[in-house]
BALUMDO-776557 format. One record per residue (C-alpha): residue in one letter; x, y, z. Coordinates in steps of 0.5 Angstrom, whole numbers, padded with zeros to 4 digits, always signed. Example, Ala and Ser with C-alpha at 12.3 -4.5 7.8 and 13.67 -1.06 7.14 Angstrom:
2
a+0025-0009+0016 s+0027-0002+0014 
//
This chain:
230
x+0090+0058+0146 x+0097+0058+0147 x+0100+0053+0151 x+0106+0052+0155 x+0110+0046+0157 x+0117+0045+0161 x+0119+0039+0165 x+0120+0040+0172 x+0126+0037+0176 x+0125+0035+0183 x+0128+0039+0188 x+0127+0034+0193 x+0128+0038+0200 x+0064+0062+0171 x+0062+0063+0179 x+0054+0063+0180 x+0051+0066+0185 x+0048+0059+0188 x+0050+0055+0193 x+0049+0048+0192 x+0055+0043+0190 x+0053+0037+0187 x+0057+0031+0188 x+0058+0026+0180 x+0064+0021+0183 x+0066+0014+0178 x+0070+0018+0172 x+0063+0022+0171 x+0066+0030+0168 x+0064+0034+0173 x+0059+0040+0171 x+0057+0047+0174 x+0051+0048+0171 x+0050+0055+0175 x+0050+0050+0181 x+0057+0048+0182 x+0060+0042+0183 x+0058+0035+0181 x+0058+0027+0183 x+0054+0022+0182 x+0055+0014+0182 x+0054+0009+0178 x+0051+0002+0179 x+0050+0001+0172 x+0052+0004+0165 x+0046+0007+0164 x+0044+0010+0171 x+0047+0016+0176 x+0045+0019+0183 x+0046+0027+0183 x+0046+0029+0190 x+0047+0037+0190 x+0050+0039+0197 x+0050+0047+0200 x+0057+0050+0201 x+0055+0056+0204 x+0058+0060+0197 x+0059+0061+0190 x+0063+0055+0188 x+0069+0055+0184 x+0073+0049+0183 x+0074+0043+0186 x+0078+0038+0187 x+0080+0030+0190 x+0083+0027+0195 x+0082+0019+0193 x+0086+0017+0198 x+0081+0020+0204 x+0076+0020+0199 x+0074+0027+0201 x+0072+0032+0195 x+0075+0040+0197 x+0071+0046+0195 x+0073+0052+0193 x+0067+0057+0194 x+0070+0064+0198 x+0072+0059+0203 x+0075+0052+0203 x+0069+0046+0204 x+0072+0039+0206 x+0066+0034+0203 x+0066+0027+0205 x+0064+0022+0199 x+0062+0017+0203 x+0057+0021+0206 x+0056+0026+0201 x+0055+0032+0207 x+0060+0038+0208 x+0064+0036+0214 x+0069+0042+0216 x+0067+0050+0213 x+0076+0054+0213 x+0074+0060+0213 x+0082+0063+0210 x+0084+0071+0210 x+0083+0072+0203 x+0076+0069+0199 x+0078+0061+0196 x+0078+0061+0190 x+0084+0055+0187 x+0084+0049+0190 x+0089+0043+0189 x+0090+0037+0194 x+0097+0033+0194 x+0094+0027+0198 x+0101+0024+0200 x+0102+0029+0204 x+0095+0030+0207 x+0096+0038+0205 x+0091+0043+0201 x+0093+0049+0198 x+0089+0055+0196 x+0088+0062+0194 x+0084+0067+0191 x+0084+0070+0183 x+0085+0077+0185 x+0089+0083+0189 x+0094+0081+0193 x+0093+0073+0194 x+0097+0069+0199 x+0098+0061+0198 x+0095+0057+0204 x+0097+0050+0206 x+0091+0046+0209 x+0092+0041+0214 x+0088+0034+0211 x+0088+0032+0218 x+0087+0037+0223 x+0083+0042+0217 x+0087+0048+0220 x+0091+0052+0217 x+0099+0050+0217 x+0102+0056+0212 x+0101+0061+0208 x+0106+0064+0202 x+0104+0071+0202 x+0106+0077+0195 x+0103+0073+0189 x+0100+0078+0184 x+0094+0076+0180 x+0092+0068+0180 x+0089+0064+0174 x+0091+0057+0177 x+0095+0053+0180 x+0097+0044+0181 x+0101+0040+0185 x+0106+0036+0183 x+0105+0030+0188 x+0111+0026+0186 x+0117+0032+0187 x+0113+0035+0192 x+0111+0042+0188 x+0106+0047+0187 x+0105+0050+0180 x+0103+0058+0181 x+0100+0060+0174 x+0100+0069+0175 x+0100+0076+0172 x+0105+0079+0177 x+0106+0087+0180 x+0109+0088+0173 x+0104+0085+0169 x+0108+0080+0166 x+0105+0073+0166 x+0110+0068+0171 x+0109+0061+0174 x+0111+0060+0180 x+0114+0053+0184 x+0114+0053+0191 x+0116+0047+0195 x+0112+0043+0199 x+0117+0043+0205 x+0121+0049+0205 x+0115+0054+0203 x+0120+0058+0199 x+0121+0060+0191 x+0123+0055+0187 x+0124+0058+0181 x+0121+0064+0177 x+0119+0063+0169 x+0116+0068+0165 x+0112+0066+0160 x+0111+0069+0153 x+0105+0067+0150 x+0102+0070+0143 x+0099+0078+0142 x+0094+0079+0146 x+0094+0072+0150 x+0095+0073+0158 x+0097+0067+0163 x+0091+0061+0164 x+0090+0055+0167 x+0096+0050+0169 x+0096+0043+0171 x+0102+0038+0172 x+0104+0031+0169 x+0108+0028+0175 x+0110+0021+0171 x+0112+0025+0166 x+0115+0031+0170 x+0111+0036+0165 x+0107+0042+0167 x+0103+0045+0162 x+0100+0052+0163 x+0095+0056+0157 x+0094+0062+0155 x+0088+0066+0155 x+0085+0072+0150 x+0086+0078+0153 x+0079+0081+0151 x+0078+0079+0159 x+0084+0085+0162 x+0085+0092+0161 x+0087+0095+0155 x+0094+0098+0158 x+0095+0091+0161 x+0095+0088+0154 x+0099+0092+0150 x+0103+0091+0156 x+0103+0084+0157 x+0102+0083+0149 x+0109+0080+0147 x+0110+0077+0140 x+0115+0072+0143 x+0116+0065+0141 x+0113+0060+0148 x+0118+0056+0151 x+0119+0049+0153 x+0124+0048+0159 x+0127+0042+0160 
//
């Protein structure tokens, strides 16, 4: 793996075919297990509580809102799950299938997409579980994250001329920030990406690109030096 980091500036303005998720909650690493997702409480050191609960899909990632203690789902469509109850409690059904899934709870906003074609960024609405905006034109998506202090989403994509790019998107405006290329080893395509908001850092992989074409890696492949932007 090759990773990648760069500081940000604020700019102020394996899917199973199953359908279960599993909720595993108190710093419990969650575990797919050919299921999906995983949550458990833990009274004592020594004890959990597994509950597996059916998204309606192959689930794919998840992520958490501990402020309305809500656990989003990505499986096709978005599922917004309660922790309190441990039920599903809305199903959003978006243009393309859902397969990322980032929440910013200041903002009361969740952001998605799909991994492949012509993938759209949409935002969510925490408080209404509707659709607010959708950001159309990225290419080829292996992740993305939020910055919950600058209010900025991080896209991880191989774009229409099979470069390997990171995105960043304003929370507010819905517009491009910046573009970066990437430039990772031989035979290494663009990965996952998560962010450090106290530090600023965002930080992106690169995968081995057994998993592409051929004509894409000899394409992609540039033996360059990775960057670090500050």
């Amino acid at each position: 793996m090759y990773p990648v980091s760069f500081r940000s500036r604020s700019p102020r303005a394996p899917k199973a075919a199953a359908t279960a998720v599993a909720a595993l909650a108190c710093a419990v690493q969650a575990s797919a297990a050919g299921q999906g997702l995983a949550a458990a409480r833990i009274p004592i050191a020594s004890q959990f509580r597994v509950r597996n609960i059916n998204v309606g899909g192959a689930s794919s990632q998840v992520a958490v809102d501990p402020m309305t203690r809500t656990a989003w789902v990505a499986a096709g469509h978005l599922v917004r799950i309660s922790e309190a109850t441990q039920r599903v409690a809305a199903k959003i059904n978006v243009d393309v299938n859902v397969d990322f899934v980032a929440v910013d709870p200041g903002r009361h906003a969740v952001w998605t997409t799909c991994s492949y074609g012509l993938c759209s960024l949409t935002e969510v609405s925490e408080k209404t579980n509707k659709i607010t905006h959708q950001v159309g034109g990225l290419g080829t998506v292996s992740g993305i994250a939020v910055d919950t202090r600058t209010g900025v989403v991080w896209v991880a994509e191989v774009d229409a001329a099979h470069h390997n790019v990171v995105l960043a998107l304003s929370e507010t405006t819905h517009r491009v920030l910046s573009r970066i290329r990437l430039r990772f080893g031989p035979g290494h395509v663009v990965g996952g990406i998560t962010v450090d908001p106290k530090s600023g850092t965002v930080w992106v992989s690169g995968v081995p690109c057994d998993i592409c074409s051929v004509q894409s890696c000899s394409e992609r492949a540039t033996p360059k030096r990775p960057k670090r932007f500050t």
